[in-house]
N, C-alpha and C positions, 0 to 999 in steps of 0.2 A: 453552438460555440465550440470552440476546440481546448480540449486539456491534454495538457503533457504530462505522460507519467513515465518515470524512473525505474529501473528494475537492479534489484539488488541478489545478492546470492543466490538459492534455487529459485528464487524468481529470472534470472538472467539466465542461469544453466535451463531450466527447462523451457524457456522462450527462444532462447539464440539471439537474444538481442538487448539491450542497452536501456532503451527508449522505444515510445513511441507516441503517439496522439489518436485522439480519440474526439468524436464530433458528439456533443451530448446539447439536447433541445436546452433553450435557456429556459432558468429556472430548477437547472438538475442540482441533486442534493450530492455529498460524496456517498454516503449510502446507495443513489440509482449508480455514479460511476463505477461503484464497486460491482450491483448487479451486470452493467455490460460487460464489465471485466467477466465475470463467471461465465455471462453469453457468449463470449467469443470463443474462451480458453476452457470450455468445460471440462473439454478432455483430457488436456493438459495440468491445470490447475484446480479441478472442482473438488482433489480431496483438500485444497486449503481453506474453503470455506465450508459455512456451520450454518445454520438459522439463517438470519439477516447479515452477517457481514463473514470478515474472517475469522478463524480460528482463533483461539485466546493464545498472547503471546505476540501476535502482530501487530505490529504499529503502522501509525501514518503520518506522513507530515504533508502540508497542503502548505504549501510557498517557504518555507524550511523550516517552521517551526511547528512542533509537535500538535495535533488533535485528539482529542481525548473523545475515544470508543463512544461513549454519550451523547456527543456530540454532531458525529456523522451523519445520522439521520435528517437533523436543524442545517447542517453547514451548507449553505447554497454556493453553487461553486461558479468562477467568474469567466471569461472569455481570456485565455492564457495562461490562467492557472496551472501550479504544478503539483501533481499528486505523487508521493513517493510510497512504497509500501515497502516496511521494514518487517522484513521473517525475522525470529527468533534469531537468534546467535550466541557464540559464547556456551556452549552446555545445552543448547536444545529446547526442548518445549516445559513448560512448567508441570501438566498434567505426566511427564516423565519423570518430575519428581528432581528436574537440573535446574537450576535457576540462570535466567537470560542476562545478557547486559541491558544496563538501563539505558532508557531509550536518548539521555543526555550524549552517552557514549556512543549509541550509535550514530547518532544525526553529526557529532564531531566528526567521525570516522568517515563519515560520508562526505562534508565536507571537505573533508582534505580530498577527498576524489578528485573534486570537481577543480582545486588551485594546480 
């Protein structure tokens, strides 16, 4: 199945790109999409991720509406699907001790991108 994913601030800066898609066996969870992501992009992107997924501070939305960390694991993802990853914003990472914008305000923000 193919999934589309969005790239947003140092995720687009260190990609050079916008978008892209991704063929993941059916059945894949957003958890396995997040591992291909690390497979592809380790070198690029391996210090955003942690244990099993990303960094604390990151978000996701899966067809525009937010997923909660918990959940990625359970979330089986569908043939079209769209995976966005939100980095931190607004003040940086929380374990810095800056507090991000909440993820309401990013997915608006983001929004308005795409009108």
């Amino acid at each position: 199945m193919k999934i589309q994913t969005k790239y947003y601030a140092v995720l687009r800066e260190r990609l050079g790109k916008t978008s892209e898609e991704f063929e993941l066996p059916q059945g894949s969870t957003v958890t396995d999409f997040l591992e291909k992501l690390r497979q592809v992009y380790a070198g690029v992107l391996g210090d955003l991720f942690e244990g099993g997924g990303l960094k604390t501070g990151f978000a996701l939305a899966l067809n525009g509406e937010s997923l909660d960390k918990s959940l990625w694991a359970s979330t089986r993802l569908k043939d079209g699907d769209v995976v966005v990853i939100l980095p931190p914003i607004a003040g940086g990472l929380p374990e810095a001790g800056q507090p991000h914008a909440p993820l309401a305000l990013i997915l608006a923000c983001v929004g308005l991108l795409h009108n």
